[in-house]
C-alpha positions as CSV (number, residue, x, y, z in Angstrom):
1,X,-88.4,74.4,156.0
2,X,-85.0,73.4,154.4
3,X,-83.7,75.9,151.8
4,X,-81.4,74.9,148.8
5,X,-78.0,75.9,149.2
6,X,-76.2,77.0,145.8
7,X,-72.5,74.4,145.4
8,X,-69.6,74.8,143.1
9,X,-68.1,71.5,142.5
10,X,-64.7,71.6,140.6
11,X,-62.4,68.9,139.9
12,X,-59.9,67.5,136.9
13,X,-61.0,64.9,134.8
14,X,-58.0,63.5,133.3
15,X,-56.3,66.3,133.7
16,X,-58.9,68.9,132.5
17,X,-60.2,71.3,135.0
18,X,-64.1,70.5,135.1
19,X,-67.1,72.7,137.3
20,X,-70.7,72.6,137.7
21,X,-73.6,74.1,140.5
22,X,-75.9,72.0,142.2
23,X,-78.7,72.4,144.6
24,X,-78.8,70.7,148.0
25,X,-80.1,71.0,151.2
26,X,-76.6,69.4,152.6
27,X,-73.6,68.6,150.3
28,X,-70.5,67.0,151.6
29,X,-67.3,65.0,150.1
30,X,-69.1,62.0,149.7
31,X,-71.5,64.4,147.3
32,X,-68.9,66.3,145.9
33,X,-67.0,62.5,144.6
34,X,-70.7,61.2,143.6
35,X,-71.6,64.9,141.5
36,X,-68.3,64.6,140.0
37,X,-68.5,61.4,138.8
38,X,-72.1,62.1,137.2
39,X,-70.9,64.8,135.9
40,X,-67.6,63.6,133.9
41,X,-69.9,60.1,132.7
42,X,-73.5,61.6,132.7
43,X,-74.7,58.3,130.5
44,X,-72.9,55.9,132.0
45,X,-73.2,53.2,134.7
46,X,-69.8,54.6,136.0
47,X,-70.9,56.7,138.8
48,X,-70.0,56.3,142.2
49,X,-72.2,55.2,144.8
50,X,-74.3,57.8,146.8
51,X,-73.6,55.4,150.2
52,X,-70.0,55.0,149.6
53,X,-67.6,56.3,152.3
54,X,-65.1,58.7,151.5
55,X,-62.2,56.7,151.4
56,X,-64.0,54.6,148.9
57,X,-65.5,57.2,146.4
58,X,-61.9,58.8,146.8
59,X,-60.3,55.6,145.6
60,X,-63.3,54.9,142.7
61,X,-62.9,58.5,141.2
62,X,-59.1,58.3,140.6
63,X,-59.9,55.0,138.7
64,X,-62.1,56.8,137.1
65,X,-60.0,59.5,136.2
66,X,-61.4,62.3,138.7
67,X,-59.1,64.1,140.8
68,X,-58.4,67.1,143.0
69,X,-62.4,67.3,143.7
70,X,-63.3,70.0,145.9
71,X,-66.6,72.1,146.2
72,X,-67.9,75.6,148.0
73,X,-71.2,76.9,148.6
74,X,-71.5,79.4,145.5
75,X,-73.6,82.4,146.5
């Protein structure tokens, strides 16, 4: 049986120090860069893709304003 694992995401969002929890089973950069970006435009179309390699989502979220991204499993 998988068991959900408590993350703290944190990151700057133009400039403004950001943080959130989330659930998963796994988490990863890839996740971390995809959470971010859901987090900072939760109503937008301008979230990065789940699929995306690293270098890519690293690349999308400073266009998008989203940097210094970095997460830890929060117990």
């Amino acid at each position: 049986m998988s068991e959900l694992v408590p993350y703290a995401v944190h990151y700057l969002f133009d400039g403004v120090r950001q943080h959130f929890f989330k659930l998963a089973v796994h988490f990863s950069d890839v996740d971390a860069i995809h959470s971010a970006s859901a987090h900072a435009y939760p109503e937008s179309g301008r979230k990065i893709a789940e699929h995306a390699t690293l270098e890519a989502a690293r690349i999308k979220a400073r266009q998008l304003g989203i940097t210094q991204i970095r997460w830890n499993v929060s117990i």
